[in-house]
Residue frames as a rotation matrix with the C-alpha (Angstrom) as fourth column:
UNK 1
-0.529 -0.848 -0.027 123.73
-0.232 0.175 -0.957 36.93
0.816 -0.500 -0.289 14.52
UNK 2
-0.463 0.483 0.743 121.10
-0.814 0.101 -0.573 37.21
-0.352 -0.870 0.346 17.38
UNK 3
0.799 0.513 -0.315 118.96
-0.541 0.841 -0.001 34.07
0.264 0.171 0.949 15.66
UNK 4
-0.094 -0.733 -0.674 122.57
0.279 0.630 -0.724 31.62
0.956 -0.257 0.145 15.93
UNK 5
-0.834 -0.321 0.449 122.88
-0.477 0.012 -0.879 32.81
0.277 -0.947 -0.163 19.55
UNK 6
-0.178 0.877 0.447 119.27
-0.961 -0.056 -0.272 32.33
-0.214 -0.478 0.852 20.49
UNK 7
0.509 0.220 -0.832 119.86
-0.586 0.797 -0.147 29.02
0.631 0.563 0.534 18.17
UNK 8
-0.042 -0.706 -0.707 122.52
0.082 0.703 -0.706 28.06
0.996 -0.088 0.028 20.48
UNK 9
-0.517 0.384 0.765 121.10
-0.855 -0.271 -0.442 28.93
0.037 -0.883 0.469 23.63
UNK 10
0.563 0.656 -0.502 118.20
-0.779 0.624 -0.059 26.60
0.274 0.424 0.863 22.50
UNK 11
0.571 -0.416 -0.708 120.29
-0.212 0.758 -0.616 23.88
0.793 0.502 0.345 21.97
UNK 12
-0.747 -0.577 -0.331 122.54
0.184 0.298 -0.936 24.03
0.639 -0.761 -0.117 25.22
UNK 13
-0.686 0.149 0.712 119.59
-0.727 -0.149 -0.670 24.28
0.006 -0.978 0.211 27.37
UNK 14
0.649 0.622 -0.439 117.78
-0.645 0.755 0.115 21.33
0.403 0.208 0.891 25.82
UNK 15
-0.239 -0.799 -0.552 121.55
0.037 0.560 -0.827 19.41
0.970 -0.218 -0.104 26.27
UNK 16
-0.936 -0.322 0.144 121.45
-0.167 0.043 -0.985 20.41
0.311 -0.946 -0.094 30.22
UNK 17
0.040 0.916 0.398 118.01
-0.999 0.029 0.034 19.67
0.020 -0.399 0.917 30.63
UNK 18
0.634 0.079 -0.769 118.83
-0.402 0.883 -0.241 16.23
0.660 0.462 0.592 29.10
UNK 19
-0.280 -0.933 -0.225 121.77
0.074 0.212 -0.974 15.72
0.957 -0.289 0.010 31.25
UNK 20
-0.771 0.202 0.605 119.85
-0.630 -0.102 -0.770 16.92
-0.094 -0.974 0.206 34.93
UNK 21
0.271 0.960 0.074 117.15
-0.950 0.279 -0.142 14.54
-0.157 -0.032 0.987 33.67
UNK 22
0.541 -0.188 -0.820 119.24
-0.076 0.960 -0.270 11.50
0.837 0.209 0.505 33.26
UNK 23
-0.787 -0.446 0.426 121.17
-0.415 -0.130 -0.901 12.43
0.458 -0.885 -0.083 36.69
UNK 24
-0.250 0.789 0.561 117.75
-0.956 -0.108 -0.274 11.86
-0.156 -0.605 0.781 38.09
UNK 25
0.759 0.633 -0.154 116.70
-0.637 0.770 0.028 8.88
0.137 0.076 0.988 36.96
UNK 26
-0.138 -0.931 -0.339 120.26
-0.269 0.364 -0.892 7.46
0.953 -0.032 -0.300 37.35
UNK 27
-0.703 -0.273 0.656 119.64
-0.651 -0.122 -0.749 8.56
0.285 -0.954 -0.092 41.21
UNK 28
0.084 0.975 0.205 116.09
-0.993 0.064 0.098 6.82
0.083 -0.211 0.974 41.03
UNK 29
0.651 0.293 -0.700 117.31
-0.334 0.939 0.081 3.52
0.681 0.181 0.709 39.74
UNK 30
-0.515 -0.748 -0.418 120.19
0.078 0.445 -0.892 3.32
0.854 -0.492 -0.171 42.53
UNK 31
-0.615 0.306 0.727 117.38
-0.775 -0.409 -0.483 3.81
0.149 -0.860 0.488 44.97
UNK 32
0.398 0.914 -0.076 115.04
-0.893 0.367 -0.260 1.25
-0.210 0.171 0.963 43.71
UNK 33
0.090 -0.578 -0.811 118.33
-0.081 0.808 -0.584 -1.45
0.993 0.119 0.026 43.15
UNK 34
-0.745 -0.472 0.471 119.16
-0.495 -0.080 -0.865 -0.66
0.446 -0.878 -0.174 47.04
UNK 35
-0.265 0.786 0.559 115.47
-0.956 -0.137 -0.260 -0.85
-0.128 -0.604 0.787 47.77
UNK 36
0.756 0.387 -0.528 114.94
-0.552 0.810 -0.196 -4.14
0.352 0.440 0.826 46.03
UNK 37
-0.315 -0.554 -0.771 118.19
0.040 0.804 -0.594 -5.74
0.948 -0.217 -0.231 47.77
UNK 38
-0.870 -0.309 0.383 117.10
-0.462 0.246 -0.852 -4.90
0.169 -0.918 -0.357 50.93
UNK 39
0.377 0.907 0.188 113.57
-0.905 0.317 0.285 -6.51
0.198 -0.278 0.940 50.53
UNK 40
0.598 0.364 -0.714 115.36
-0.526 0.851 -0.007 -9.59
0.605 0.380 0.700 49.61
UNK 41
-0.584 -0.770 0.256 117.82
-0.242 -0.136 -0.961 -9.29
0.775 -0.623 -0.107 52.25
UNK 42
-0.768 0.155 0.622 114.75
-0.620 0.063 -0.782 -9.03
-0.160 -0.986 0.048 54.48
UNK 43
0.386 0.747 -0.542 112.52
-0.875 0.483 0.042 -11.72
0.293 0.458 0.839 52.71
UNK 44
0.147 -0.384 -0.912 115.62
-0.174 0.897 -0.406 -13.92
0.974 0.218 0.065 53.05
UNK 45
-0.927 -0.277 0.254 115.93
-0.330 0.275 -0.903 -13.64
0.180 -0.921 -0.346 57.05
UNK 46
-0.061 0.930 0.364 112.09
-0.988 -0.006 -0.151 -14.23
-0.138 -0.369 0.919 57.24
UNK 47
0.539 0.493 -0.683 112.47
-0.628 0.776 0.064 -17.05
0.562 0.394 0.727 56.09
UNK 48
-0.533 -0.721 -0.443 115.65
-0.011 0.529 -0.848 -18.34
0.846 -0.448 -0.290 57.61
UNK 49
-0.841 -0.174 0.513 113.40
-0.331 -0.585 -0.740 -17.58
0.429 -0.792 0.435 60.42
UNK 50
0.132 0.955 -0.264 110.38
-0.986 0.155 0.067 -19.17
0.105 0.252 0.962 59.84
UNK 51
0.638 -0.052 -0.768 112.61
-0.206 0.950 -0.236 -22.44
0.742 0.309 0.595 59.95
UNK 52
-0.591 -0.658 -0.467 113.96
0.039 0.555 -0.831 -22.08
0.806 -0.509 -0.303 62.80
UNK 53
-0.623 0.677 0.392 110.91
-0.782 -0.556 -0.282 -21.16
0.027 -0.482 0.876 64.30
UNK 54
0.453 0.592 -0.666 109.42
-0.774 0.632 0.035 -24.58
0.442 0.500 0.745 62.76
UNK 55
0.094 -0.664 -0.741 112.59
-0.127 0.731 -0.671 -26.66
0.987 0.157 -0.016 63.93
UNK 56
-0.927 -0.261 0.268 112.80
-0.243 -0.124 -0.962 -25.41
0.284 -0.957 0.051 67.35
UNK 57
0.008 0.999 0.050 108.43
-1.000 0.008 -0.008 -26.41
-0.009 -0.050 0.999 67.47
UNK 58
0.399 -0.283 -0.872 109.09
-0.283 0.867 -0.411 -29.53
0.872 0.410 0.266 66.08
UNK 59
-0.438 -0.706 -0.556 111.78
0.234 0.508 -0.829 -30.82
0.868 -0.493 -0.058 68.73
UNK 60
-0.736 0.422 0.530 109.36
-0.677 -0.442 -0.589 -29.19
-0.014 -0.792 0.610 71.60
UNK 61
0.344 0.935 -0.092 106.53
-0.937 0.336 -0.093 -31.00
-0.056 0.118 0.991 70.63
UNK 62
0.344 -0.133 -0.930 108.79
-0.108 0.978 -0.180 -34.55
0.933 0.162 0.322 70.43
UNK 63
-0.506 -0.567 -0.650 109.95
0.156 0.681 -0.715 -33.94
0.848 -0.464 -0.256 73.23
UNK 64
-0.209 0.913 0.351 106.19
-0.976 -0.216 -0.022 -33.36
0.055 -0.347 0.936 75.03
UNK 65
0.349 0.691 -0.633 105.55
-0.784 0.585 0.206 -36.56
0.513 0.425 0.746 73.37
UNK 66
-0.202 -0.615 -0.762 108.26
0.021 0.776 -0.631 -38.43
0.979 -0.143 -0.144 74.82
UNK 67
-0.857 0.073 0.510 107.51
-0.515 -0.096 -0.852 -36.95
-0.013 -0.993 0.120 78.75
UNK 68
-0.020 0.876 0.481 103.82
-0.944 0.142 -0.297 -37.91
-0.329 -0.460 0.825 78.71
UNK 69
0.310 0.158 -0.938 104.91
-0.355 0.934 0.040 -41.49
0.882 0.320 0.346 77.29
């Protein structure tokens, strides 16, 4: 009788080990999906930025060219 308990002890604490170890990595990959949208979130203003940073240069510098004609 004490071996089956000790058998089933065994056995439900392997189950809840399995179960707090897939909680975890569950929590990891919704950290590392968040973390990866916000790079691209901030990859995608850098750029948007970079071009208006390029456009607004651009129209400065034609219109240099035009005063000193």
């Amino acid at each position: 009788m004490a071996l089956i308990l000790k058998a089933i002890a065994g056995v439900s604490a392997l189950i809840l080990i399995v179960i707090t170890l897939l909680g975890s990595i569950v929590t990891l990959g919704g950290f590392l999906l968040v973390a990866i949208k916000v790079l691209i979130v901030v990859i995608f203003l850098a750029v948007i930025t970079m071009i208006v940073v390029s456009i607004l240069r651009d129209r400065s510098r034609h219109r240099h060219e035009t005063d000193s004609l």
